[in-house]
Phi, psi and omega in degrees: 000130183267089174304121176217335176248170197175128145232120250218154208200103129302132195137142188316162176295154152093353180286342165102015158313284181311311205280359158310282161008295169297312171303304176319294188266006199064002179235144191276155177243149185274118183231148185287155152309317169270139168311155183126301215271324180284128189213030166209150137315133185240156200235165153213116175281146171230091150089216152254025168271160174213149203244141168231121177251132189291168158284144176327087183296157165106193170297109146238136192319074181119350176246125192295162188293316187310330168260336156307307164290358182245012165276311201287344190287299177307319187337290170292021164231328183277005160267335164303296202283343189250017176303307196292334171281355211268104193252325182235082158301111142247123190265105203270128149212151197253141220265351200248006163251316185333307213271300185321320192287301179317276199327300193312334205266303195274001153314324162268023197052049181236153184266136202278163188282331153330284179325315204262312192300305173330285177322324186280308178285004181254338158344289167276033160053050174267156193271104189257143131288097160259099188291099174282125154251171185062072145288337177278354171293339194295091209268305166265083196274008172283331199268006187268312183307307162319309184301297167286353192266321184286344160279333168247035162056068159216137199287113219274198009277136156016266192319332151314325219244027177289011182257350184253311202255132167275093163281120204225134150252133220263303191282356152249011168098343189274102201246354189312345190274334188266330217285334159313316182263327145329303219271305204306326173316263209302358160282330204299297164323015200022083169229054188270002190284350182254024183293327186295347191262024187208142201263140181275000000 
């Protein structure tokens, strides 16, 4: 099979990618039990599109730093090498954590690894999604969205950025906002014939 399209799923460990992933296509990706132990890209093919889920990025428990920086090394050189195929970045975050992380980080003056992976993919002028998951954690999740589009310096209320931001929950099933936004990537590319492999 001849890979000519590619959507690639981003994010820290534990933000809930595979099992988005999963709600999405009905198919599972192979994942460690523990954050962490996936440290290569895992793929599910449609046809020639491909589904990728990156490895986890960020702070892990139990995993020396050295290795943490060299998951994040790969991340960015398989997003490098593979951008002209790359028709959709999503960048999975957990929305009932996000904001609390972001703060945390740059209060010691560091830019948190979202933040910077985001900056890296509008770099490469890439098609970003940012899949807020675990919505149901949420209690006021318009004013927690609003709270998160403003950390990765987009001017709220939210509900402007809907060609950008996915409110999602992985663990009720509710994917209709990304499966949308999926489906609008790939008409842009006329590709509406791979609209069936992704679930509202």
């Amino acid at each position: 099979m001849h890979v000519t399209h590619e959507i690639i799923f981003a994010g820290r460990s534990n933000v809930g990618k595979s099992s988005l992933i999963r709600r999405l296509t009905g198919k599972r990706v192979k994942t460690g039990r523990l954050a962490g132990v996936t440290r290569k890209p895992t793929h599910i093919a449609f046809k020639d599109l491909l589904i990728t889920d990156l490895p986890g990025y960020g702070f892990l428990h139990g995993i020396p730093n050295a290795i943490q920086e060299r998951i994040k090394d790969q991340i960015i050189h398989y997003i490098e090498d593979n951008e002209d195929r790359i028709v959709c970045a999503v960048q999975v975050i957990d929305a009932s954590a996000f904001c609390e992380i972001v703060d945390r980080w740059q209060a010691r003056g560091e830019i948190p690894v979202d933040i910077e992976m985001f900056e890296f993919l509008c770099d490469l002028d890439m098609n970003i999604v940012i899949a807020a998951n675990k919505t149901d954690l949420v209690k006021d999740r318009d004013h927690n969205l609003d709270q998160i589009v403003e950390r990765f310096d987009l001017l709220p209320p939210w509900r402007q950025w809907l060609d950008t931001v996915a409110p999602v929950s992985a663990k009720k099933g509710d994917v209709a906002a990304l499966t949308t936004l999926l489906r609008d990537g790939l008409h842009r590319i006329g590709r509406d014939d791979l609209f069936g492999y992704f679930r509202m």
